[in-house]
C-alpha positions, 0 to 999 in steps of 0.5 A: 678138193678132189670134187672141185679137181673133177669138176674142173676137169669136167667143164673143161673137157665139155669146152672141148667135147660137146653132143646133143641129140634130137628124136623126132616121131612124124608120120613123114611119107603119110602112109598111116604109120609113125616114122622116127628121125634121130639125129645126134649133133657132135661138136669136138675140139677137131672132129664133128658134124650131124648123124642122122637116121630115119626109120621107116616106121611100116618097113622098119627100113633105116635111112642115114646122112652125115656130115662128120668129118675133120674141122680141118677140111674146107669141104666134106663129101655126103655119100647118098644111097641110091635107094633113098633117092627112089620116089617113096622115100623123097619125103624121108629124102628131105627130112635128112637132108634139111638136118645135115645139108646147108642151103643148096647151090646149083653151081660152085663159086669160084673159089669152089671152082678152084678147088674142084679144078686142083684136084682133078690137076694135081700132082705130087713129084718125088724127083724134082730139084724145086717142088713137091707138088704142082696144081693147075687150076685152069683158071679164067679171068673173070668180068665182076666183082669177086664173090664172097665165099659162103657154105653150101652144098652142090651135087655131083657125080660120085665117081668125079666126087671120088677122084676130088675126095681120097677114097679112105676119107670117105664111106661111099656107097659102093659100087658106084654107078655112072649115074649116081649123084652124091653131095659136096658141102663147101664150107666157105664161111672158114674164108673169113672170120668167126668173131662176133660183128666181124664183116666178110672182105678181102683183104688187100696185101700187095699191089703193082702195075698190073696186078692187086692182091687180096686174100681170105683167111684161107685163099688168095686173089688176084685183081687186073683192071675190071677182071678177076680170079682165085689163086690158091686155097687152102685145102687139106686134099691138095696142098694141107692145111691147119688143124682147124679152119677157125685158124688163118692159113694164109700167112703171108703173100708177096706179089713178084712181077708176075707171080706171087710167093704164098706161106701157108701156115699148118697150125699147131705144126710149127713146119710150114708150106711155100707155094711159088704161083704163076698168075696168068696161067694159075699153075702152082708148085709147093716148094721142097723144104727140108726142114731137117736141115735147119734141125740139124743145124740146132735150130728150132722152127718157132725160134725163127724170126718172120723173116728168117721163116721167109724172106725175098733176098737178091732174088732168092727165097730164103729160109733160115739164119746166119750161116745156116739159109735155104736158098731158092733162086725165083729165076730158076724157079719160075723157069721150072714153072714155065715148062710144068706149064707147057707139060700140061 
């Protein structure tokens, strides 16, 4: 009975753990000498990714590139040193790179585009009656088609990559110099579903005179006549996000004149985030909301009804049941919104 425990316990902990590991030996820079490529490939219930090292096999020099980080994050920074850029390592340069990097993509889609934008303009507030957070995107209508969100990489400066990726997430090389590049790997395939035969779309959710709405697992957008353009995506460096990106964030998204209302689920937590985002400008706050109250008040976040967790009443977003509601005048809110617009 004990063996059959253990090994139940073990087949279950390696559903949620799992490595494997490759050795290479490859004269790779042709220079007459062996070289050896080790790359370990980790795949756990919140964290994994590929490490690799090559090793010279002449200078004993070792060359290393990562992917690992959190399932959580749409998008991973892949620090470079310089030295492995130099002319006689491109050959060791190419090898790590085609085991940890996904294809190549010269410029960001626009879905991409958002993020880079929101994080380069964005702001946590403490004193504000409204929101915690703002985001300014600068988006622009687009002429075609939306594109599907895909993974690739792009390269970038590192000291824009740092201003785009907190620094303790992150183990640059250091100092960076104002020409050096690293990379940034956009995991867009989290914008739709994993499941076997499923095809990517967006997804229609709400329409109006003027606008329609689509969304994504992770994102929202918005369709005007033969124009386009990304409102919100989940990314956990701006506005959070679930545990895990084979999760949906976006929850629900009602379209209200012009603006749209977002709630942004961060599973396992049962809390949640609302975002209030102005269309023709792009700009968008996270509103504040004390969760604590309804705490205190005796009632639990899972208990809650679809719409009791939020709901458009009067002209109110409301939060909660009974005598116990959170009220959030939209009029109020968006006249906030404006004046954040002409602050930026």
């Amino acid at each position: 009975m004990k063996n059959l425990l253990f090994l139940l316990s073990f087949l279950f902990v390696a559903q949620l753990f799992a490595q494997h590991s490759s050795t290479v030996t490859e004269d790779f820079n042709s220079d007459g000498t062996e070289d050896t490529l080790r790359c370990s490939y980790e795949i756990g219930s919140n964290f994994g990714g590929a490490d690799c090292e090559l090793t010279d096999g002449k200078t004993k020099k070792k060359f290393t590139l990562t992917n690992y980080g959190c399932f959580c994050a749409i998008k991973k920074r892949v620090s470079v040193n310089p030295e492995l850029r130099e002319k006689e390592n491109e050959h060791f340069f190419y090898n790590l790179k085609k085991d940890v990097l996904p294809k190549f993509r010269s410029t960001p889609d626009q879905s991409l585009l958002w993020i880079i934008n929101s994080s380069l303009n964005s702001q946590k507030l403490k004193e504000h009656e409204y929101f915690d957070l703002t985001f300014n995107p600068k988006t622009a209508w687009r002429q075609e088609e939306p594109e599907f969100p895909s993974t690739y990489y792009i390269q970038m400066g590192a000291r824009t990559l740092s201003k785009i990726i907190p620094e303790e997430k992150t183990t640059s090389v250091k100092p960076e110099s104002s020409d050096q590049r690293d990379f940034l790997i956009y995991y867009g395939d989290t914008h739709f579903s994993s499941e076997s035969g499923k095809t990517k779309e967006f997804i229609p959710v709400a329409k109006n005179k003027s606008y329609e709405i689509l969304k994504t697992a992770q994102g929202v957008i918005v369709k005007k006549d033969n124009t386009y353009k990304w409102l919100f995506v989940t990314d956990m460096d701006i506005n959070a996000s679930p545990q895990k990106l084979r999760w949906s964030s976006i929850e629900e998204v009602v379209l209200h004149d012009n603006s749209i209302i977002i709630r942004q689920s961060l599973a396992p937590d049962p809390e949640y985030n609302i975002y209030v985002i102005d269309i023709e400008t792009g700009l968008g706050g996270r509103l504040k909301i004390d969760f604590d109250y309804l705490l205190e008040k005796g009632i639990e976040i899972p208990d809650l009804k679809p719409e009791e967790r939020f709901s458009i009443i009067d002209g109110m977003i409301v939060i909660g049941k009974k005598r116990h509601k959170m009220k959030f005048p939209l009029t109020e809110i968006k006249q906030e919104l404006e004046i954040l617009i002409k602050g930026n």
